[in-house]
Backbone bond lengths (Angstrom), bond angles and torsions (degrees), N, CA, C in turn:
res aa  C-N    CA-C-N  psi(-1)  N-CA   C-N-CA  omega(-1)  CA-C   N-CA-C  phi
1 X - - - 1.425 - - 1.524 108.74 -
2 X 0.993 117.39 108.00 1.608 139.65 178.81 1.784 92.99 -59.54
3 X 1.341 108.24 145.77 1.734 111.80 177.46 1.675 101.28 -144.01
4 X 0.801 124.60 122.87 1.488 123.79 169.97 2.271 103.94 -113.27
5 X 1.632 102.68 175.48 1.274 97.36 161.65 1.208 93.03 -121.74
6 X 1.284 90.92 161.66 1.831 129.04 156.37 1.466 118.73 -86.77
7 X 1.076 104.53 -153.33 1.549 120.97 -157.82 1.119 109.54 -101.35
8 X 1.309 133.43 168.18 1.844 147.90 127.74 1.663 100.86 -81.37
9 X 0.999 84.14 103.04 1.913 96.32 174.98 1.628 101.75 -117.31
10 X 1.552 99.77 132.09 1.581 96.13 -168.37 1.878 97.99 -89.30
11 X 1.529 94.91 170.26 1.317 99.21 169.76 1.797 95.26 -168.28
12 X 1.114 102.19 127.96 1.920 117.70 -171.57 1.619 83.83 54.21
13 X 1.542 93.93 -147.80 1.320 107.79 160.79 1.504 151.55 -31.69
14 X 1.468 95.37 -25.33 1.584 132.06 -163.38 1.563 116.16 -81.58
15 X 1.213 107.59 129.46 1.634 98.02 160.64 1.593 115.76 -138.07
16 X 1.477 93.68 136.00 1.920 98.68 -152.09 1.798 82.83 -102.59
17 X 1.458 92.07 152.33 1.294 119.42 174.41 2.003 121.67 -127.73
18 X 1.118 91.54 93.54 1.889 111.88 -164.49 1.317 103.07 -83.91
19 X 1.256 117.68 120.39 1.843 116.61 163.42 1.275 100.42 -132.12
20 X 1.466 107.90 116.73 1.456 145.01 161.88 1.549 128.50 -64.51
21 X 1.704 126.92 113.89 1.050 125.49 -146.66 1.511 78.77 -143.88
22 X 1.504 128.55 121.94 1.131 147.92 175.50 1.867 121.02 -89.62
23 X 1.783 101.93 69.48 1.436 84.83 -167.26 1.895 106.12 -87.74
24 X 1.471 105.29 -149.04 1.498 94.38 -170.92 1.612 93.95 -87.90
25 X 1.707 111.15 135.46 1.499 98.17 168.97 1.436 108.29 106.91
26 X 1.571 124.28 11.45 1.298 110.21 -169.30 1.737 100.72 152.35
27 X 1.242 92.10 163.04 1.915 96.16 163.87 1.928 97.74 -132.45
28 X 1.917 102.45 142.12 1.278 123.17 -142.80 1.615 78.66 -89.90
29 X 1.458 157.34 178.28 1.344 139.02 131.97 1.920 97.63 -132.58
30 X 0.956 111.20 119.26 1.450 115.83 171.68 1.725 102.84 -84.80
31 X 1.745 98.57 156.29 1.590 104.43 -176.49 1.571 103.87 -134.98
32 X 1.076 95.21 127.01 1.527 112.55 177.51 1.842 100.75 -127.32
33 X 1.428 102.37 130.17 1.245 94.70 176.96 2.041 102.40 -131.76
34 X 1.550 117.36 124.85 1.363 124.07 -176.89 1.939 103.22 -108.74
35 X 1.383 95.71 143.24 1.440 89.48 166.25 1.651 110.22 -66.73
36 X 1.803 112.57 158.10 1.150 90.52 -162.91 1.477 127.65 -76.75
37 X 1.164 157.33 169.45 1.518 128.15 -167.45 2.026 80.66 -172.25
38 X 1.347 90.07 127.60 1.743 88.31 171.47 1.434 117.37 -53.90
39 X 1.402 108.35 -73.22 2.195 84.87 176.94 1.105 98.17 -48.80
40 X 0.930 166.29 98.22 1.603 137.34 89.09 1.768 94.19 -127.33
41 X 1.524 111.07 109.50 1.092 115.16 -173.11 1.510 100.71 -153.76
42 X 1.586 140.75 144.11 1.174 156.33 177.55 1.826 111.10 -96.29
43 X 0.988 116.32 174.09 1.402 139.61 145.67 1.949 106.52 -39.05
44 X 0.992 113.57 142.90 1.733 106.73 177.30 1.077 93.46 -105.26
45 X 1.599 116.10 109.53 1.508 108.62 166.29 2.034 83.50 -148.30
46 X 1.547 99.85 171.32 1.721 97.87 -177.53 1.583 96.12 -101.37
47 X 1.279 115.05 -177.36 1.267 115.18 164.13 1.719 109.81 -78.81
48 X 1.414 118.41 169.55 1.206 110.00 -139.99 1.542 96.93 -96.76
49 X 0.969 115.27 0.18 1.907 123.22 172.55 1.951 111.85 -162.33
50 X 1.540 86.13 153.34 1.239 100.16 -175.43 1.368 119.20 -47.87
51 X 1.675 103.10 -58.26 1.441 90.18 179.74 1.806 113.34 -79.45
52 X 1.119 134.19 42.98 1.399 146.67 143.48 1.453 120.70 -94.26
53 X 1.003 108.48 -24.51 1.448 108.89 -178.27 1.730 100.77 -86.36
54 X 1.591 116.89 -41.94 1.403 135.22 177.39 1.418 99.22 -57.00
55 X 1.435 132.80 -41.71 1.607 122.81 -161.09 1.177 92.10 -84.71
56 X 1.645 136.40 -19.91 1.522 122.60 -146.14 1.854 75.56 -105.49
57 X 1.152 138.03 -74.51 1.269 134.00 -175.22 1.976 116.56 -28.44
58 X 1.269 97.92 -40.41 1.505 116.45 164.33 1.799 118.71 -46.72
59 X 1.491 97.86 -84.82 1.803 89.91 167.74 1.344 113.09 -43.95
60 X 1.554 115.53 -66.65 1.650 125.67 -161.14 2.054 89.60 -32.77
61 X 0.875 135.56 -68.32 1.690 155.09 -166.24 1.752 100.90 -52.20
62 X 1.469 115.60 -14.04 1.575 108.73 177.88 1.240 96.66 -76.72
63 X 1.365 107.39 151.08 1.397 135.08 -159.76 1.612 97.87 -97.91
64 X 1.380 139.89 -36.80 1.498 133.90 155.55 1.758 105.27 -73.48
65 X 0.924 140.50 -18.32 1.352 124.90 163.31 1.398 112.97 -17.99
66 X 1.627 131.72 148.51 1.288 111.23 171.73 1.970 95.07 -176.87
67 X 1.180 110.40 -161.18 1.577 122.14 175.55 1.746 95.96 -73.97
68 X 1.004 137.12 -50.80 1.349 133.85 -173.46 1.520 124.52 -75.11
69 X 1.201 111.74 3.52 1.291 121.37 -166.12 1.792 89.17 -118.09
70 X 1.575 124.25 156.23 1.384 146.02 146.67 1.463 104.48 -171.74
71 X 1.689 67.89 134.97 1.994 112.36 -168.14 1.253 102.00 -111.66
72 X 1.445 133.79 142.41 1.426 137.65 148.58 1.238 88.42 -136.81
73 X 1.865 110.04 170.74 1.138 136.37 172.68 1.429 124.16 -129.60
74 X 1.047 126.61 178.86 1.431 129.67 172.28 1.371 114.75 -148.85
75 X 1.209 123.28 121.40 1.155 130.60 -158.41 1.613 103.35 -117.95
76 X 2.174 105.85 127.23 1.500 82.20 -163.02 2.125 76.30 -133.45
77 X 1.280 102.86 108.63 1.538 98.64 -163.65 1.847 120.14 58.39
78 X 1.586 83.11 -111.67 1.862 67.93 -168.81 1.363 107.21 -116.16
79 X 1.420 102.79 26.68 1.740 123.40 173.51 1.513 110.10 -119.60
80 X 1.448 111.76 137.30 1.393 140.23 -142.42 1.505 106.02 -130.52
81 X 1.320 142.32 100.84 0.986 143.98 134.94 1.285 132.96 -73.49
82 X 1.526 108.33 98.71 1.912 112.50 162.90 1.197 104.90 -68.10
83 X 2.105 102.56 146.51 0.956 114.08 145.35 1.212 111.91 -142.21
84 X 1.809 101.78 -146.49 1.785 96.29 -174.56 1.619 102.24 115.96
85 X 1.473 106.95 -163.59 1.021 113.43 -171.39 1.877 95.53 -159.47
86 X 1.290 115.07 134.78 1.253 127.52 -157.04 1.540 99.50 -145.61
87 X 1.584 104.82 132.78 2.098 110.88 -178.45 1.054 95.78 -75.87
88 X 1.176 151.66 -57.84 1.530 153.87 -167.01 1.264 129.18 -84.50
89 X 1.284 135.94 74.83 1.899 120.22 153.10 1.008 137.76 31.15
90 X 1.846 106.67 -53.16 0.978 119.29 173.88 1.691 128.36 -81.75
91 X 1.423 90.20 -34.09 1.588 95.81 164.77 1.633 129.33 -49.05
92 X 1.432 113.55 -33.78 1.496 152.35 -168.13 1.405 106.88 -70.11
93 X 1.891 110.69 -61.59 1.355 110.54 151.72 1.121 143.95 -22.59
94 X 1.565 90.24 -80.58 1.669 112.28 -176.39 1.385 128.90 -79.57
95 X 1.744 102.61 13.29 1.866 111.00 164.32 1.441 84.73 -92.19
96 X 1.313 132.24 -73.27 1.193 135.15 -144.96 1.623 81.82 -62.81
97 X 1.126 144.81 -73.62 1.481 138.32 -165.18 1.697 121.12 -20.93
98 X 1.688 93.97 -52.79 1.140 111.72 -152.75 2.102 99.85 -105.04
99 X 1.320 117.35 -17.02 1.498 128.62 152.40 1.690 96.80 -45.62
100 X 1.441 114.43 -80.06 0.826 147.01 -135.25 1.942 102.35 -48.13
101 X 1.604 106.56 -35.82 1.636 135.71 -179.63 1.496 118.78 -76.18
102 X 1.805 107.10 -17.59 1.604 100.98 173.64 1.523 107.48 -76.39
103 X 1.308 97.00 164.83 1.405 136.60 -167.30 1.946 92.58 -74.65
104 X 1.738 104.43 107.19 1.580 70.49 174.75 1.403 101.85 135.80
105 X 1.888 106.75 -43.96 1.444 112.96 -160.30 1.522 96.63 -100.34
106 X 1.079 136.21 137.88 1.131 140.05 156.45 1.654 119.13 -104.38
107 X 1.117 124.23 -9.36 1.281 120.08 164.09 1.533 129.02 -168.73
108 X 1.191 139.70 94.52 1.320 152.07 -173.93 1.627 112.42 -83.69
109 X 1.663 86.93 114.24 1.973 103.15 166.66 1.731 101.96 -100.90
110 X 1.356 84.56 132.45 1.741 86.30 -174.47 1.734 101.83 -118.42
111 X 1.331 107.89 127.98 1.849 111.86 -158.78 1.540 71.36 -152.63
112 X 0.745 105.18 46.67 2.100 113.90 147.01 1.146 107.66 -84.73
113 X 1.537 139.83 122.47 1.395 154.79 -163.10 1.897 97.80 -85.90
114 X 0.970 148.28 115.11 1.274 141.98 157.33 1.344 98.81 -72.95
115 X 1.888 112.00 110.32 1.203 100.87 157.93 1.708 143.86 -72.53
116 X 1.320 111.23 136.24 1.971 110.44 -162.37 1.991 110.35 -66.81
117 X 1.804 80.84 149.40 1.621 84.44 -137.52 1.953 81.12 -61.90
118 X 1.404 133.60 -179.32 1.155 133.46 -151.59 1.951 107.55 168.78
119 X 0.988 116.13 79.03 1.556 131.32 166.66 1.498 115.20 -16.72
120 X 1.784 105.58 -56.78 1.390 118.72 -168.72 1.550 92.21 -87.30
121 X 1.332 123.41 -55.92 1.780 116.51 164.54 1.721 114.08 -13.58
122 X 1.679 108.75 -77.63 1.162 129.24 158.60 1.538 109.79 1.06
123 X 1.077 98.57 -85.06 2.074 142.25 -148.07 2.161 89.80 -60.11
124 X 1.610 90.42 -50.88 1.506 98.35 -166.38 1.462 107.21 -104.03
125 X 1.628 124.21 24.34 1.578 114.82 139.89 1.455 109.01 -98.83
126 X 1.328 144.07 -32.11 1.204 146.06 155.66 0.905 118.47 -24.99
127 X 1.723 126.31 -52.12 1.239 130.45 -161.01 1.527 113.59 -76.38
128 X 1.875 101.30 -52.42 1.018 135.77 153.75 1.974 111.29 -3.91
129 X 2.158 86.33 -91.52 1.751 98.96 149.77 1.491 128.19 -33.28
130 X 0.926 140.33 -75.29 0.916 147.04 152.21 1.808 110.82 -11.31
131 X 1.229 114.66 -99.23 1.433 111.42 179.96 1.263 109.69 -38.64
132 X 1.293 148.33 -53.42 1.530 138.13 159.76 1.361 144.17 -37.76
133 X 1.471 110.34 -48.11 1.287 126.01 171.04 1.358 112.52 -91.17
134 X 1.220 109.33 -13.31 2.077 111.86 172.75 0.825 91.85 -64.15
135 X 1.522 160.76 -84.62 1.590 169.42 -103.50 1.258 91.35 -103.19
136 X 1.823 93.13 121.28 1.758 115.65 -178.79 1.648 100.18 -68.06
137 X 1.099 148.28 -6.45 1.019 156.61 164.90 1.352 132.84 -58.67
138 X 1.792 102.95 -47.06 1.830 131.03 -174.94 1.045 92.28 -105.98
139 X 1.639 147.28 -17.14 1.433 118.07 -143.83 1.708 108.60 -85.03
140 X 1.728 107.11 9.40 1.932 95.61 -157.90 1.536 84.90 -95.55
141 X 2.014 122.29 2.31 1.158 103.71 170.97 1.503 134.09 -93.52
142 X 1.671 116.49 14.39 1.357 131.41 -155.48 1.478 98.81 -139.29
143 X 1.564 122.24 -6.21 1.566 118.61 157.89 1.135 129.46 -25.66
144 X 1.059 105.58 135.36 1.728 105.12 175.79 1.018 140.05 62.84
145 X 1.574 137.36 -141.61 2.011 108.43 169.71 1.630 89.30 -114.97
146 X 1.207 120.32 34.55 1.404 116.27 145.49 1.231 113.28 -129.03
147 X 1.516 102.50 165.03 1.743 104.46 175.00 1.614 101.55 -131.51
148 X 1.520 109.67 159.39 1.634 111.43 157.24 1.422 108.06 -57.71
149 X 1.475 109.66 -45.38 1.510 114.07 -166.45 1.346 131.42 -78.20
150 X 1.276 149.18 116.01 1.504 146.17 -178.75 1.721 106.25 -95.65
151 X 1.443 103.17 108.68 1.633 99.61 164.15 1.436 112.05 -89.88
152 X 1.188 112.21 137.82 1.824 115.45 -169.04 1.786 82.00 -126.60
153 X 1.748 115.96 123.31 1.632 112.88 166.83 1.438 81.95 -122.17
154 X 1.336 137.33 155.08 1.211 132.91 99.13 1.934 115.08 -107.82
155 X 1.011 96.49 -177.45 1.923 92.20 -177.72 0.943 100.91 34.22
156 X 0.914 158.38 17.85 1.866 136.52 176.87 1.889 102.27 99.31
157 X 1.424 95.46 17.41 1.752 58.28 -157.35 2.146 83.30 -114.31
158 X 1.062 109.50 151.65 1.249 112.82 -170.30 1.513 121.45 -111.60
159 X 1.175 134.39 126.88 1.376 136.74 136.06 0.844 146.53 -63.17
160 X 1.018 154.81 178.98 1.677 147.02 168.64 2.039 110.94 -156.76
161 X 0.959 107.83 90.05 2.039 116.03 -171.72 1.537 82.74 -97.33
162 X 1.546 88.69 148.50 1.362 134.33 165.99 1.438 148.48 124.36
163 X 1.694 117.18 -119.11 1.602 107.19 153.12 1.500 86.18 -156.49
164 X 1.386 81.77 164.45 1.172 123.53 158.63 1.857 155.67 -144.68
165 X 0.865 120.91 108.72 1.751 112.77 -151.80 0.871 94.25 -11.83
166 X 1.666 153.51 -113.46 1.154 139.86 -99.30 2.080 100.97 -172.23
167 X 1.571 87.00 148.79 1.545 101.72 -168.21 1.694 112.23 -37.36
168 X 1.323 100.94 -46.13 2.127 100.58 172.28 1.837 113.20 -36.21
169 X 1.542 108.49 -44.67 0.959 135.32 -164.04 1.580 100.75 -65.16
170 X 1.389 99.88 -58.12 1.770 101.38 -166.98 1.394 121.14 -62.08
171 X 1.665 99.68 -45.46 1.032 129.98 161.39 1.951 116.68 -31.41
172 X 1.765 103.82 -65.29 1.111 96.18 178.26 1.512 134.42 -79.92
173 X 1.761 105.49 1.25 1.519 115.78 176.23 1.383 91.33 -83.99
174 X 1.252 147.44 -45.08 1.496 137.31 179.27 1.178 133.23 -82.76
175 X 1.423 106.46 5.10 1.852 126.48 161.69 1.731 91.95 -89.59
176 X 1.325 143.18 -53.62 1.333 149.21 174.61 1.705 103.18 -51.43
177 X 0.620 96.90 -72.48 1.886 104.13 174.95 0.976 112.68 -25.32
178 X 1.606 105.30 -82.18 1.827 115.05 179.18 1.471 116.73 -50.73
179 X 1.147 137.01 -13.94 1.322 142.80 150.88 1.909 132.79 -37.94
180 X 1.505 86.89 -43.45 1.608 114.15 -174.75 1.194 97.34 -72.87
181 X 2.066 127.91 117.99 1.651 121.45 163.11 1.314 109.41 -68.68
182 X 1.239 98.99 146.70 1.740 111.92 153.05 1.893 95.52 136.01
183 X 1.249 112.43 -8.77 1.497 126.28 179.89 1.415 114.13 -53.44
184 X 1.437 128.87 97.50 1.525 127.63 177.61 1.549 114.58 -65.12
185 X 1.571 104.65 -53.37 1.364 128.20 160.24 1.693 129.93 -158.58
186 X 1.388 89.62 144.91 1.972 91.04 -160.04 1.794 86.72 -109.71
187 X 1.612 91.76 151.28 1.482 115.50 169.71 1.339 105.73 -144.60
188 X 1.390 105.94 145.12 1.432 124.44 -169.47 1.795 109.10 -107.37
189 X 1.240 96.44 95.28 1.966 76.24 175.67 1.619 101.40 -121.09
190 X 1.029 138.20 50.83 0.975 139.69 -158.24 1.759 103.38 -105.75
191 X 1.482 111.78 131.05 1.508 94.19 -162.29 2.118 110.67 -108.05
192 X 1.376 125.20 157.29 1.276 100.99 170.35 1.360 127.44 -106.61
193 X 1.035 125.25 168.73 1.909 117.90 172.21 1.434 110.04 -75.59
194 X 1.234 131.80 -10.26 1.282 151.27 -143.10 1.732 109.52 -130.67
């Protein structure tokens, strides 16, 4: 599977960061959305069609969107597969709801994972947050009610989606990470502009 990046394409305040993964049947586009902040900047390129840029502006605009949530899609003509993994139900809905209303789409499969609700889950994305965005260093990536960064726990076991300027960077959110107890197993997918 061939992977290229995309862009930081602004929108309001926002600047989205798209990486394009060409599987069979479609192209995958993951959404990361950072407030805008000069280091954190991509390649200038757009997403590769209108209604891609429309689906990614679409989630980014859900109102449960958040650090715990990551969404990508796959777009195969004028049919739309969500995925990802999302804390809320409701979040899950109201992409596929609200996908479902652009101009363009004729049919949305939504295989967004609702992650199970989980106390210690809970306890150890906070902390997670917390140890990341505490550090005067990480914090320009957890601004606002978006972040560069996506923490994904279920079971204990952790992810980390998105970008980040540059390898020092990734590097030092997953030296911070691995720090935090309660970690079953950590994965790093966190991508750089750099």
């Amino acid at each position: 599977m061939k992977k290229k990046m995309l862009p930081v394409f602004a929108v309001a305040a926002l600047s989205l960061t798209l990486a394009l993964a060409a599987p069979q049947g479609g192209e995958a586009c993951a959404i990361s959305a950072t407030t805008a902040v000069p280091a954190v900047r991509a390649q200038s390129q757009a997403p590769t069609t209108d209604l891609e840029g429309t689906i990614v502006t679409t989630l980014l605009s859900l109102p449960t969107y958040g650090i715990y949530d990551n969404l990508f899609f796959v777009v195969n003509g004028s049919d739309v597969t969500l995925k990802g993994q999302a804390l809320y139900e409701v979040t899950k809905a109201e992409a596929a709801k609200r996908v479902a209303r652009i101009k363009g789409v004729a049919r949305v499969v939504n295989e967004i994972e609702v992650l199970p609700p989980s106390p210690s889950d809970d306890a150890l994305r906070a902390s997670l947050a917390q140890a990341i965005f505490g550090k005067t260093d990480l914090d320009r990536y957890g601004r606002g009610p978006d972040s560069s960064i996506h923490i994904i726990v279920k079971g204990g076991h952790v992810t980390l989606e998105g970008m980040v300027s540059n390898a020092q960077d990734r590097q030092r959110v997953e030296m911070v990470s691995k720090s935090v107890p309660g970690i079953m197993s950590f994965k790093n997918n966190l991508r750089t502009d750099k």
